[in-house]
Structures are given as structure tokens and as C-alpha cells.
Residue, then its C-alpha position, 0 to 999 in steps of 0.5 A: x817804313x821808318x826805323x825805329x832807330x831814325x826815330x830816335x835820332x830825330x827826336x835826339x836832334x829835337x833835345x839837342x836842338x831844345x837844350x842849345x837853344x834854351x841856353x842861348x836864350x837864357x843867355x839873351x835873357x840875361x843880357x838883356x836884363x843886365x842891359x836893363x839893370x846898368x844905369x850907365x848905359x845910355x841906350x838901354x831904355x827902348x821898346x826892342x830891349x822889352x821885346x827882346x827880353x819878354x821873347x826870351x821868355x817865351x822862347x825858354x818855355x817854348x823850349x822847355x815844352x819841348x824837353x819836357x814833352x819830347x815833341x816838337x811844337x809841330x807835332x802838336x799842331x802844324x799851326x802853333x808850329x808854324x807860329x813858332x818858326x814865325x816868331x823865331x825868325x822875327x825875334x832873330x832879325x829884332x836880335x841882330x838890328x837891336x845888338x847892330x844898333x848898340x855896337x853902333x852907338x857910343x854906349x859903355x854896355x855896347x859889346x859885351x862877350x856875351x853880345x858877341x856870342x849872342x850876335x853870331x848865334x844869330x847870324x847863324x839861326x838866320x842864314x839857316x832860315x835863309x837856308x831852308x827858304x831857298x832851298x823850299x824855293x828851289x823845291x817848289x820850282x822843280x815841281x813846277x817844271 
């Protein structure tokens, strides 16, 4: 049986979890319209800023559902939740190969502090992905042992 305390705690982890990550996209936003709006950077026109840019949105509202509603997209639906985690883990590696290329390139808007920012956070997102499939990996094989 589940306490009613550990229910809270989860669902405190879930707002938390929804607040952090709406900052941060609204900051991926923000860079990323800024990138658009500089007509001195060279490297701003391409398909991944536009990717980048609408993803942010629909990652804001996504987190938003969830600070509104209190419920994870899961709970709705073990298809829109897995959809999500998909989209996330997508949009995440375009974030890293996008903000790689730029500090790459010789562009004037190439590291920004909130590139930066940006950039580890995402590092962090994807080692936690990688994270959680080595140990689904590990799980499943112990099953099948």
C-alpha cells in the first residue's frame, strides 16, 4: 500500500521537475530567438535553430499541462507519455549537436553564457536518459536470468 505522504513527494518531484524544466526551455527559447534576431551571426539561419525554437514551445506547454493539472503526461496515457520522453530525448541530442556546431563555427553569437548553460543542462538530461536505459537493460537481463 502507498502512503499518502510518498504520493505527495512524487507529485512535489513531478512540479519541481516541471518548473525546472520550463525555465530552462524558456531560456532555450529565448536563445534561440535571439540567435534568430542577430543579423550579424552568420550561422543563424538553418532547419535545427527553427526545430530548436518550435520544440521549446511545445516543450513550455507540455510543462505547463503539467503545473497546471499536477499529473505527469503519463498519467493520462502511457502512449502520449512515452511520445513525450521520445520527443524530449530527440530534441535534447538536436540541442547538443546544434550548440556543438555553433561553438565550433567562427560565429560572433557562437557562446553566449546562456549557450553555456544551455549546453550542460543538456548534458546532464542526456546522461540521465543514458542513465535509465542501462539500468532498463540491466533490469531486463536480470529477468532473464
Amino acid at each position: 500500500m502507498v502512503s499518502k505522504s510518498s504520493g505527495k513527494a512524487t507529485k512535489g518531484g513531478v512540479m519541481t521537475g516541471a518548473v525546472i524544466a520550463l525555465v530552462i526551455n524558456a531560456l532555450v527559447l529565448y536563445v534561440m530567438i535571439q540567435i534568430k534576431n542577430d543579423k550579424s551571426c552568420k550561422c543563424n539561419d538553418n532547419k535545427e535553430r527553427e526545430f530548436l525554437q518550435w520544440g521549446a514551445v511545445a516543450l513550455i506547454v507540455i510543462n505547463l499541462y503539467v503545473l497546471v493539472t499536477g499529473k505527469r503526461l503519463s498519467q493520462n496515457s502511457q502512449m502520449i507519455g512515452a511520445l513525450g520522453v521520445i520527443f524530449s530525448l530527440v530534441y535534447f541530442i538536436i540541442l547538443v549537436i546544434y550548440l556543438t556546431k555553433l561553438k565550433s563555427k567562427e560565429c560572433e553569437c557562437n557562446e553566449s553564457t546562456f549557450q553555456k548553460v544551455i549546453r550542460y543542462y543538456s548534458y546532464f538530461v542526456l546522461a540521465i536518459y543514458a542513465l535509465l536505459v542501462a539500468i532498463g537493460i540491466l533490469l531486463f537481463l536480470s529477468h532473464m536470468l
